[in-house]
Each structure stands twice: as C-alpha cells, then as structure tokens.
N, C-alpha and C positions, 0 to 999 in steps of 0.2 A: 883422854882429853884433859887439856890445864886449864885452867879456872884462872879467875880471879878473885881474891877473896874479899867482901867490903867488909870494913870496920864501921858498925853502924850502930845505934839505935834502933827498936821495933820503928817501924816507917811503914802506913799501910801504901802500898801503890797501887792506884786501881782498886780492883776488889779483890786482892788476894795481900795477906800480911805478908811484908817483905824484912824480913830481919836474920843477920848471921848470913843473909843470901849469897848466892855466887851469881856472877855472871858469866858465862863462858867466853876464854877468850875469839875475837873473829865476831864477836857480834854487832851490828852497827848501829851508830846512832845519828842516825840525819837529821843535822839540826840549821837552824839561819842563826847567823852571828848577828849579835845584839846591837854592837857597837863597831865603829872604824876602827881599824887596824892603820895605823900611820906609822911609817921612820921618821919623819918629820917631825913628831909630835910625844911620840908615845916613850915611856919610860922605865927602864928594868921596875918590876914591883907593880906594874898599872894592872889592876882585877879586870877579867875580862869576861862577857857570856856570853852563850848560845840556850838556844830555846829549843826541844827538841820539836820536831814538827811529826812525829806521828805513832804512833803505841807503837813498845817494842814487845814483842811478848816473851815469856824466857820457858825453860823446857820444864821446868814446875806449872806451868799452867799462873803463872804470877807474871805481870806486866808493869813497865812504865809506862804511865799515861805521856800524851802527849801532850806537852807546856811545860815538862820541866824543865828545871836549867843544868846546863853543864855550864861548870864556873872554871876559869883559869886564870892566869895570867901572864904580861910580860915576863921574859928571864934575858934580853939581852937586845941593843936595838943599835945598828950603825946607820946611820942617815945620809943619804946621799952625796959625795963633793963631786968635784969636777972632775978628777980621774976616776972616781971611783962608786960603784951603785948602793944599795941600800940593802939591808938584812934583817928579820926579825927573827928570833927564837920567841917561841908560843910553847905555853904548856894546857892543856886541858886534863884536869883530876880531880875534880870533883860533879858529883850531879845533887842537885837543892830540890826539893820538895816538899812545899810548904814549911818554909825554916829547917826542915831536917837535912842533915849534908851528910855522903855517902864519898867516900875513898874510895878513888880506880883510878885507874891510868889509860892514857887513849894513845891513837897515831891517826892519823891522817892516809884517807884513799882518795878525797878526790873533794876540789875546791871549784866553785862555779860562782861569778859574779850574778848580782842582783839583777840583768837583763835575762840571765839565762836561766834563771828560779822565775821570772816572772815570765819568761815564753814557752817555760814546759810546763804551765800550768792553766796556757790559752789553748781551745782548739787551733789545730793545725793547719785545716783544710779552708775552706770558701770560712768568705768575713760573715756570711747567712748565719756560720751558725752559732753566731754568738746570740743569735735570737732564740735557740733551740733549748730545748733541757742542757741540761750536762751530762744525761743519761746519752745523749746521742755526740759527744764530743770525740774524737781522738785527737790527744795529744801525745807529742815524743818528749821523751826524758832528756836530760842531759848526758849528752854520750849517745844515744840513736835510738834506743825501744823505744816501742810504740804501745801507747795504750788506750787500748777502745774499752770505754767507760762501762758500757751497755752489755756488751760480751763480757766484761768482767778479765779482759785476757791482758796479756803485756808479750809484743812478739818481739821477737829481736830481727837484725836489720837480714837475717836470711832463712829468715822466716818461721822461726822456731817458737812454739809458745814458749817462754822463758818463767811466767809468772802469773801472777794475781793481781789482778785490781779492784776500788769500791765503786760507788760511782760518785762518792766525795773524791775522788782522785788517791787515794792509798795504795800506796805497789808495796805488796812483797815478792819474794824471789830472791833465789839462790845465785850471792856473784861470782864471777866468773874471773878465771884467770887471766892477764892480760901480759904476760912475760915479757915481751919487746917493750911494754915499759913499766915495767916493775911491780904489776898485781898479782897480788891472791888469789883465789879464790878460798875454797878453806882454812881455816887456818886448825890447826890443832886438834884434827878431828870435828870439828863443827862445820856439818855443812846442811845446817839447818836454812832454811828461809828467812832470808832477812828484811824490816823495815827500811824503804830504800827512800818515801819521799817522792823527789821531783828527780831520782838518781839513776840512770841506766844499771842492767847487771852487769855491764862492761866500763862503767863509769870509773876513769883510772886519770887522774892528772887534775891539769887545771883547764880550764873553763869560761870563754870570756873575758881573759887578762892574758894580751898577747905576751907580756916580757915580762909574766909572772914565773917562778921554778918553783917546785915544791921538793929543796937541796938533799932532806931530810922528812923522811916521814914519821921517825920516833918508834920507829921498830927496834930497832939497833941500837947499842950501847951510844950516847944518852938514853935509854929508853925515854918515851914518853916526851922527850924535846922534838918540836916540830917545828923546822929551819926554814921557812920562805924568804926568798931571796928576787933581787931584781936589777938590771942594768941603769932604771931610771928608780923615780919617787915613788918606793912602796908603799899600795895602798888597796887596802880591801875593806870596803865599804862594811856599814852595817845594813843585813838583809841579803847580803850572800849568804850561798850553801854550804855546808861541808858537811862530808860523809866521813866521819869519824869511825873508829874500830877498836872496839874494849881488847886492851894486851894485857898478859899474864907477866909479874913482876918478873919470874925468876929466866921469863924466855928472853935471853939477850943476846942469841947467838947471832951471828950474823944472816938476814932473810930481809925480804922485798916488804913493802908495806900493802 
C-alpha cells in the first residue's frame, strides 16, 4: 500500500498523538466547503476551506476529529462570456487543527450542492417523523443508500448491507467502484471502511448542480488540481459536500478518481 507522508509537527488528533503520521492513500475526507466558489468573483491565490464533518479514523487506532479544516486555494479561474462558460482549478492540501497545518494532497470523488447535504440528513419517509426521535429516522445518502438510524445499518439501493451507521447520522463503509463513470473503489490496497458523512458508497460525480462537470478530479498528473468546469456561471455555494480522497504524491500514473 502507498502512503502519504505528512510533514508535521507533534499534533495531538483526538486522543491518539499524531506526528510523522501517514495517511493511506484512498482515504476519505467528507467535508462541507466553508465558502462560495465563484468564476465570477474568485481569483488565482483566493485561500479557501472545508470543515471536515465527521471522524476519520486511521489504521494506527489515531483519528481526525471531526471540525477540522482542510484548507486550499484558488490556482486558476476563467469566468464566463458569451461564447464561452466558466472554469475553476481548486487545490485542497492542507488539513488545520487548532493552528497546527498538516501537508497532503487530495482529489475529488464526488461534489453535492447545499440542498442535497441538507435532504440527506432529513428523514425520508412521512413528514410525522420529524416529530419522532432520530433513533427512528431513515434517511438516503447522496447517491441512494439508505440509512436506518436505529438498526445502525446503511443498505444499498439492491439491497445489500453496505455499512455502519450512529444514530447521530455517521456512515462508514467501504466505496465502491463505479467505472461507467470514473470511481474507485480502493485505491492502493486500502480497502478499509471509510468516513462517508451524508455520501453514498457509490457516491461518484456531481450532485444537485445540473451543468456542473467535475473535468478533472486531481488523480492524474496535475496531481492534486481539481478542474470544475461549467457551460454557464460557476458556482458552488458554501455548505455543499465534497467527498474528498487523500493521494500518494508519487502515484501519477494515469487512473480514475
């Protein structure tokens, strides 16, 4: 399996000290983006974050809590004219915890607007049961599992248990490949259980943004540049999803994201 190696400081994460650490690559990190993404507006150089929304745990028994930040920035922006649509390059490479910053490199598996973060995290079923515990909710991810709070389970759309859930809404689960349009599943030997969020295990693409692309997912040489692209005014709000994917510098062969 490759790794990724961080360049750090001792950094406690959770309750286990995190220093020298690796993260393996294929690991993910669902997080909600901080701030709007705009061609219109935004400018090569502009710092950008995401918050992670939910513990990742790593195979030392050491975890990132969930609220740290993965920090990036702009690298390139063409803004919409009349012949022609709009383009961002994004990088995300760093994660911040409590002032300490941690070097990695990320890609991109799958992007979900601020409507589709906030209805995979309503029950599903009768508007009743919003009066109900949340122990008794099922809700579907983005992308189609389903998660019933109270069994603790996550099925996939033919029926399969797939995963784990809390009854705070936490899913992990191992993802799944999705080749007709360009997913993973393991990447590098890792095919550990991963922190998914409000993210299907088949969660692959975009999400809620009809004439969004994601051109580039930063697997491939650029490594680490992540290219969304659009026919009209790019724009992805702050408080959308993305299911990010820790990559190993030196893997630049050419592969799916």
């Amino acid at each position: 399996m490759k790794w990724v190696q961080i360049i750090c400081v001792c950094l406690v994460l959770s309750e286990a000290a995190f220093c020298g650490e690796q993260i393996p690559a294929g690991t993910a990190l669902p997080v909600m983006l901080g701030s709007t993404l705009d061609a219109k507006k935004d400018k090569p150089g502009r710092k950008i974050s995401a918050r992670l929304m939910q513990e990742v745990k790593l195979p030392d028994g050491a975890s990132i809590p969930a609220g740290a930040r993965v920090l990036g920035h702009v690298l390139q922006v063409s803004s919409p004219t009349g012949t022609s649509g709009s383009r961002l390059v994004v990088k995300f490479d760093q994660l911040n915890l409590r002032g300490q910053s941690l070097s990695l490199m990320t890609s991109i598996r799958a992007v979900a607007s601020m409507t589709e973060v906030f209805d995979a995290q309503l029950p599903s079923t009768n508007f009743d049961e919003y009066g109900t515990s949340i122990a008794d909710w099922t809700t579907v991810q983005v992308g189609g599992d389903a998660v019933y709070r109270g069994d603790g389970k996550v099925i996939s759309w033919d029926n399969r248990v797939v995963g784990s859930a809390t009854v705070g809404g936490d899913v992990t689960a191992k993802l799944t490949a999705v080749p007709d349009r360009g997913c993973r599943g393991a990447i590098d030997g890792n095919d550990r259980e991963q922190a998914l969020w409000v993210f299907s295990t088949s969660a692959c693409g975009v999400y809620g943004f009809p004439e969004l692309k994601i051109a580039h997912a930063g697997r491939t040489d650029p490594v680490g540049e992540i290219v969304l692209e659009s026919p009209v005014s790019l724009q992805v709000r702050g408080g959308s999803g993305l299911l990010l994917r820790v990559i190993a510098t030196t893997d630049v062969s050419a592969r799916t994201h």
